[in-house]
Each structure stands twice: as C-alpha cells, then as structure tokens.
N, C-alpha and C positions, 0 to 999 in steps of 0.2 A: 157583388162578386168580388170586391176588392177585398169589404171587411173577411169574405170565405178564405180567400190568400193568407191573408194575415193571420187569423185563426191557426190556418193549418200550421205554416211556419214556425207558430210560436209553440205549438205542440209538439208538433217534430222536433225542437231545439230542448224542451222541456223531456223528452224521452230519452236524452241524452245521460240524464242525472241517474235513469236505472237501466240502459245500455248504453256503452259505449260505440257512439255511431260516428263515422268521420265528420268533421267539420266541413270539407268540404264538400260531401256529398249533400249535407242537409243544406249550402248554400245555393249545391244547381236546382234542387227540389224547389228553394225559396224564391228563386227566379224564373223558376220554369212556367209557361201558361199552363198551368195546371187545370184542367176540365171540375167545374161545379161539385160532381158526386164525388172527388178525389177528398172531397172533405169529410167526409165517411171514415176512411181509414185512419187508423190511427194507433201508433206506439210500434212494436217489437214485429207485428206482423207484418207493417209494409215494409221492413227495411229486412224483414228474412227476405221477402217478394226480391226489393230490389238488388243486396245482398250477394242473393243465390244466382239472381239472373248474370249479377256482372261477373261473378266466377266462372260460369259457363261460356260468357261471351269471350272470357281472356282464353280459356282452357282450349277453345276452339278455335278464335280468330288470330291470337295470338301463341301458338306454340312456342314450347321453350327451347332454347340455343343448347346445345353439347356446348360444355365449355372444354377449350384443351389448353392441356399445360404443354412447355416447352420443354424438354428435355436435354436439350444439346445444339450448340449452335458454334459455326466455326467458319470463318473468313480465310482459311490456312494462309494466312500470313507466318505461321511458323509450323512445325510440322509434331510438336507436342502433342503429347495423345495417341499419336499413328505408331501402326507398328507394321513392316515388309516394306515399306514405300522409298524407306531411308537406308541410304547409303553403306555399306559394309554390313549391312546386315546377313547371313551366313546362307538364306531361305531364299535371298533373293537375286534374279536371274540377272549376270552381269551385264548384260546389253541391255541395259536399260535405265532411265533417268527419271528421280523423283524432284522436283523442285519447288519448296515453299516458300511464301513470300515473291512469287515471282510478277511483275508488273506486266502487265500484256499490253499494255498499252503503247508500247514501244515499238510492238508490231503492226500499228494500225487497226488493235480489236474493240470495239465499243464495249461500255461497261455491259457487265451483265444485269439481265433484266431484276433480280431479286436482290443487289445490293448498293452501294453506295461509292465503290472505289474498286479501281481494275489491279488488284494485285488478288492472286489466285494459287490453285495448285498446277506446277504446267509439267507433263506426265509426257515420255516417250519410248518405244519400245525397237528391238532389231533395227536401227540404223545404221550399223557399226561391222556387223558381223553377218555375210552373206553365207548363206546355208543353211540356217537354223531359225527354228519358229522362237518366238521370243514373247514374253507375257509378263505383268505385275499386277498385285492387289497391294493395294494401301488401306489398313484394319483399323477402324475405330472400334473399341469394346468398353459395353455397357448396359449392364445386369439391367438396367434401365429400359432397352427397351424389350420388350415383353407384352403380350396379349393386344392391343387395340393401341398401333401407332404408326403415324408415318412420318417418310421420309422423303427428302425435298431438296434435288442440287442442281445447279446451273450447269453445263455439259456445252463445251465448244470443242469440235473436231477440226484439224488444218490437216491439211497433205497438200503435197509439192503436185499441180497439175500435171500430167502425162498422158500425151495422144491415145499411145497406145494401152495406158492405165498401169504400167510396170512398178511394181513397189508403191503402189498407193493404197492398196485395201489395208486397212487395219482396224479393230474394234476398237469401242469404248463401253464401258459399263458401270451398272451399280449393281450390286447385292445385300441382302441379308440374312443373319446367321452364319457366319464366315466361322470354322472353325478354328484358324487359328494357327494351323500346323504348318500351310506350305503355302509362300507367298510370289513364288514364281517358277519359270522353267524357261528348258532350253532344247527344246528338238526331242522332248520326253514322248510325245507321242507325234507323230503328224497330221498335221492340218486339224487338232483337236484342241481344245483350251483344257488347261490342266489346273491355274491356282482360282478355278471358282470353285466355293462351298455353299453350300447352304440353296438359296432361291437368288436368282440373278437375270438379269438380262444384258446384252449384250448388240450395240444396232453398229455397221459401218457406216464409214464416214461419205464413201465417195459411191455406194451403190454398185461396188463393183465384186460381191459375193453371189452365189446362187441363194443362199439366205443372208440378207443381209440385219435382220433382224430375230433375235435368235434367245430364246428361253433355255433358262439352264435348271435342270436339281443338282447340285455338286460340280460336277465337270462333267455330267451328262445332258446335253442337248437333249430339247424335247421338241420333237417335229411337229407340226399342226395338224397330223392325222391324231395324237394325243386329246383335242378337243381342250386345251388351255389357251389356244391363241384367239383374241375377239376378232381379227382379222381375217379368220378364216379358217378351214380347215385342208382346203386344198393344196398339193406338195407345194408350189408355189407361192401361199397366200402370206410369207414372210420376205418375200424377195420384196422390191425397190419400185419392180414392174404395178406391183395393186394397187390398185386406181385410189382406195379410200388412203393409203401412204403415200401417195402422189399428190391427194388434194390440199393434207396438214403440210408436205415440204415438196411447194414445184418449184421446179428448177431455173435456175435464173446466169446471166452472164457473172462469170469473176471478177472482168471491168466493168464495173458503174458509169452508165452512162453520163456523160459531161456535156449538157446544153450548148451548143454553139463552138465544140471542137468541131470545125469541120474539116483537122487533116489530122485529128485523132492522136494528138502528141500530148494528150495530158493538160495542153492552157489553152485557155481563150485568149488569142491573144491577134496583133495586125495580118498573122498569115491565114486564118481563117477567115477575113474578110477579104484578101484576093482569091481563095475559093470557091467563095459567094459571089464575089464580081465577077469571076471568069467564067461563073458556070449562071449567072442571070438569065432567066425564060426558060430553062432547061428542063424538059421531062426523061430525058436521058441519063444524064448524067446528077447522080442526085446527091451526093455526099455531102452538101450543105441545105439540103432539105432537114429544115430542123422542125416542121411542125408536120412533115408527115405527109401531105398534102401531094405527092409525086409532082410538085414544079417546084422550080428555083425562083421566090418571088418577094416582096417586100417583107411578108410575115417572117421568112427566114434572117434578113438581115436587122431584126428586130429583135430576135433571140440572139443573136450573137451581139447584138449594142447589149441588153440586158445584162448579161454571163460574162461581158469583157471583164479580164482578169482571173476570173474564176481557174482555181488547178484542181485536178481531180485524183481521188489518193485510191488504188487500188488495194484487194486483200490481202493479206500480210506475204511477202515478195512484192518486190516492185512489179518484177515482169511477168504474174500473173495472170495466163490469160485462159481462155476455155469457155468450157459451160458447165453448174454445178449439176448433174443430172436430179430429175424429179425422183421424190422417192427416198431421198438421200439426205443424212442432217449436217453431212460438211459446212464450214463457214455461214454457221450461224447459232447464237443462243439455243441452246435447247432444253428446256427445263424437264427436271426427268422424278417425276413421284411416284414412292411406291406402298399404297396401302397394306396395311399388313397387321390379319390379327391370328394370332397362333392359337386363339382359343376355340375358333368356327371349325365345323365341319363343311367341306364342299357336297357338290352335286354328286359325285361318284360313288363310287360299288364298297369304300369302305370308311370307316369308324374314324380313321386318321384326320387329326385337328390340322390346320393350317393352310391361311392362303395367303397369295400375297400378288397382288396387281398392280403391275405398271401399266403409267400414262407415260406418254407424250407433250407437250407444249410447244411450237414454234413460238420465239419470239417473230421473227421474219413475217409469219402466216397470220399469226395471231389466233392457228388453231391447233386446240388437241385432239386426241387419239389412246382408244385403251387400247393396248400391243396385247397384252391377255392375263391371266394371272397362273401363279403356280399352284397346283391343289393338291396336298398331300391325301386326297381321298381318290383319287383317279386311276387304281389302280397302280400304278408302280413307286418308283422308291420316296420314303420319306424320308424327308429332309426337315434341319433346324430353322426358322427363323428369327429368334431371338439372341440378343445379347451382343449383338454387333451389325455396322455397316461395312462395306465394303466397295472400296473406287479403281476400277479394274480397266486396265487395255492391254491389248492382245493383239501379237500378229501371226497369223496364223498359216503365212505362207513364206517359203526360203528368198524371197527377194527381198534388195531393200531399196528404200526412197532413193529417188536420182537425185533431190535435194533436201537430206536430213535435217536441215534446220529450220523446214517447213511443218514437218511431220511430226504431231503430236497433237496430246487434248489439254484441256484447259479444266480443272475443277475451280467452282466457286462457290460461296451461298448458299452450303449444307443445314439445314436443321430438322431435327428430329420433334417430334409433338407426339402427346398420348394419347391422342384420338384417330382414327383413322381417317376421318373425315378433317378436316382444318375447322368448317359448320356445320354440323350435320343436327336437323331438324328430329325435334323426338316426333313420336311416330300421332298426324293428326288424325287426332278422334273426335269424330259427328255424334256427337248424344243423341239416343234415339227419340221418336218427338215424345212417345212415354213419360219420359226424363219429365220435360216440359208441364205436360198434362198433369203426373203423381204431385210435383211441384208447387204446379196452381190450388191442385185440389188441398194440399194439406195447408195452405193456405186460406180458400175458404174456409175449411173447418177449425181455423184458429178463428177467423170470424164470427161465426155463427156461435162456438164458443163462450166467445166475448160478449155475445150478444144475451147470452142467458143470466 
C-alpha cells in the first residue's frame, strides 16, 4: 500500500512536466490517505476531476465581495468644497449659522461613532429672528457621484429642553442631487421646507412634529399614503409615536444617572452619606436607594463608598434636564446612509430610473432602521439624484429656542463610495447537481479513452 502511494505521487509530480498543476495541490494529494484503486488514475484527468471540482466549491461556497471605491471623504474641519453653507453667500437665509472646523467637544459631546476626533460641521437655523421659518443647505458637488453609490454622515441634534416644547422643533437632513440654485429661505412659504432638491429626508430632533420624519422630492413632502416609507403607510407611520422608531431611538433621561448621588447635586461626595445615614432601614423614604431594592440598607452605603468622588457631566447645558422622548434622535449619534442608484427602475406604474433609500443607525441603541426610499417610478415627480450631496436643517415654525446656544446640529464623518452597498455579496448560485454528474461523466470518458 505504501509502495501504491509513492507510485502515484510520483506520477502526479511527473504530469506536471506536460500540464502545469499547482505544487501545492499535488502536495496535499501526496499526503492524503489516498484509497488503493486511487492508483488507477492518472495525468491530465484527475486534476480536470479535481480542478473543476474546486472551481465550483469556491464559486459556491465562497462568493465574491463587490469591491467599492471611495469617492469623497471630509472631516469639515474647513468648509472647502461647500457651497450655501458659508457666510455672505447672496442664496443663503440670514438667520442662520454655518461653522467648520468647530470642536464639539466643548460642549460635553462624545466623539462621533465613524471618526477619530470631535471637531465637526455645527449648523443652526431661526435663533435670532422670531416670526419667520428659517432653513439651509450646505452643497457638495460632484459629477462623481452617479449610478450605484452611497452616502454616509454622522448627524447629532441638540435643542434647549422646554416643558412646554416652545421653540424646540426643528429638522436636520441629508440629500442627493441638490440642484444648486437655492440654498435657503426665509418665511418663503409656511410651515413648508423650501432649499431641498433633488431626493432627501428630513427627521426632528425632539419628536415634537406630527411627522417628525419626513421624505422629500425637491421641496415636496411625500406622505406615507405615497408607499415610499418602509415604516409604513399609515398618515401616522412617520411620527415619533411608531413603535418600530421607538424601538431604534427610546427615550431616555438628559441627566445621566450618577451612582451614589443621593441628594442629586452632581458629586458623590460626605453629604450623600448623611442621606444614607439619616434615611437607614427605610422603605419610605428612598432617595439613597441606590441598588433599587425599595429599602435603605447596607448594599446602598456600598455604592456610594464605591462612586465617592465621582462628578457627573450632563448634555451639552449644564442645567439640562427633562426626558428625551422615544421616537426622537435628539442627543445622540445618529448615523444617517443613503443608497442610491439613479440607474434602477422602482416597483411603480412607470419607466422613471431612480431610487434612493435612507437608514437610520443609533449609536445610543446600537439599532437601525430603513425610514423608506425615494422612487422616481411611483407615479409622481422625478427628481435628480446625482452629482451632489446635500446637509440640510430646517425650522419650520415662527418661534425661536428659549436658549439659542443649545439649538443646532452637528455634521461629522461624510463619505461618499461607488457602490451602493459598502459589501454587497454577488448573487449565490447552487450549480444544478447536472453540473456535477455531465462533470463526472466527461471524466469517465476521458478514461475509458485512455484506456484504449
């Protein structure tokens, strides 16, 4: 059996000379317990056999990767490139503030989830001037992107908390295919967004719109009876209240809880442990119940030794307090992608190419959400998607913020790729077992061939 090994091995290494077979395949063959009749075969046949078989194995088990190229990428540490966003420009609506290069971290905001350092775009709109709706787009253009690409930016909303919600609504958005002409306004129409073009969306910060999530063609809203929104089609199904945009962003306190504050001043410090001592055995009075437990008890005075010292930094405002409602992407990362190929036909009643769909991402939740996509086959207006992005906020009502220095959004961590997908898997195909069988057989009949 041994001498049959050897035999073969050295044939198989010898068929090399009149096809060129990998070396390392003829290694694992030489190593393999290869079965008695395996010495039979021999030359150009078994290595089609084996060959063809590992072609198939790869073609199937291993599909191949879409590769995508980067097309554009920008940190707005300076505001090169952009056009409406900046200053004296003649298009854009005067109440309103572009700022690049701006550090956010000043205000207490952690970096955003896709880059490496907290200096950003920090974007503000109607602060200033009560009466009038207020809006800006900041344009990047570039013939570049076209047919199969997407687009990918970090999106933080702040507003000044308010009881009664007064001057806190206001939008943030992306788009693409911005035409270019009008990069803002001022009480041009009411309660309507006027400098979007092209395909956009649009979500508030604080949940306090009847839609607070909002699909655009141009500066026309497109309602969820349209059948572009994945969330739904119901008048409703873009408000803040539906449960599946309640599950990606619930709602949470604007003070962060501080372990072993037990008189809620921000430190741990000797007056939370006469809190603890004064309210010891107590199922009444619980404000140094730090483990929950409805009594005042050892485990309590255990969490505040632990936390001694500890200060706790609230959202950007000191005196921030409330609750951020569910639904809503204020005060917190939100990554915002949007597929987009201008060459596809949608599901709809006509011929018109182009679609283009936004996600969601909390950083917070750790979950996304597809909000719906734009589909220039749906029946009504077509719209551009190529050759530009577009970073948009909008307020769309005559009040303004009780504290304008709260009030604004945050761009970070733009980049554009030529794929629609980032990985997108080409499409796997099962060889029929045919495949297999024609394979074998033309195989035999090389042998029997041989054998004549």
């Amino acid at each position: 059996m041994k001498a049959e090994h050897q035999a073969f091995a050295v044939d198989v290494v010898a068929t090399r000379t009149r096809e060129p077979i990998p070396l390392v395949l003829a290694q694992v063959v030489t190593l393999a317990n290869v079965p008695a009749w395996w010495s039979a075969l021999r030359g150009e046949a078994l290595w089609m056999l084996v060959l063809s078989m590992l072609a198939l194995w790869l073609g199937v088990v291993c599909p191949s990767r879409g590769v995508s190229q980067v097309l554009y990428v920008d940190d707005f540490s300076d505001g090169g490139g952009w056009s409406g966003g900046l200053s004296g420009d003649v298009l854009r609506d005067s109440d309103t503030t572009a700022q690049f290069g701006f550090d956010y971290s000043q205000l207490g905001i952690p970096p955003a989830p896709n880059g490496s350092d907290t200096v950003g775009l920090r974007v503000d709109v109607n602060n200033h001037l009560p009466g009038a709706e207020s809006e800006l787009a900041a344009v990047h253009f570039d013939p570049a992107f076209q047919g199969r690409y997407t687009v990918q930016v970090d999106v933080w909303m702040n507003y000044a908390w308010e009881p009664n919600g007064v001057g806190t609504t206001e939008f943030a958005g992306i788009g693409v295919g911005h035409h270019g002409f009008f990069f803002g306004s001022q009480n041009v129409v009411p309660n309507a967004i006027e400098a979007s073009s092209g395909a956009s969306l649009y979500f508030s910060g604080d949940g306090g719109a009847l839609r607070d999530f909002r699909l655009y063609k141009d500066n026309f809203e497109q309602l969820p009876s349209s059948g572009q929104y994945a969330i739904g089609t119901e008048d409703d199904a873009n408000d803040n209240g539906n449960p599946p945009l309640q599950d990606v962003f619930p709602g949470f306190s604007l003070t962060d809880e501080l372990e072993g504050d037990y008189n809620a001043n921000r430190h741990v410090d000797a007056a939370d442990y006469t809190v603890w001592k004064d309210t010891f055995g107590s199922s009444q009075q619980l404000s140094a119940d730090g483990n929950r437990n409805q009594l005042i008890d050892a485990a309590d005075y255990t969490i505040w030794k632990d936390n001694f010292g500890n200060t706790g930094e609230d959202l950007p405002g000191e005196d921030q307090e409330g609750q951020a409602p569910a639904g809503a992407v204020g005060f917190q990362w939100v990554t915002v992608t949007v597929d987009v190929d201008t060459n596809a036909v949608g599901a709809g009643v006509t011929p018109d190419m182009g679609l283009a769909t936004f996600s969601l991402r909390s950083e917070k939740s750790g979950k996304s959400l597809v909000i719906g996509t734009i589909d220039n086959s749906n029946g009504g207006e077509v719209v551009n998607m190529s050759g530009s992005v577009s970073l948009l906020m909008a307020d769309i009502f005559e009040s303004v913020s009780v504290r304008p220095e709260l009030s604004f959004s945050l761009f970070d961590n733009l980049m554009v790729t030529s794929d629609s997908q980032l990985s997108r898997p080409t499409a796997h195909v099962v060889p029929e077992p045919a495949a297999f069988a024609l394979m074998a057989g033309s195989v035999l009949l090389l042998f029997r061939r041989r054998g004549r």
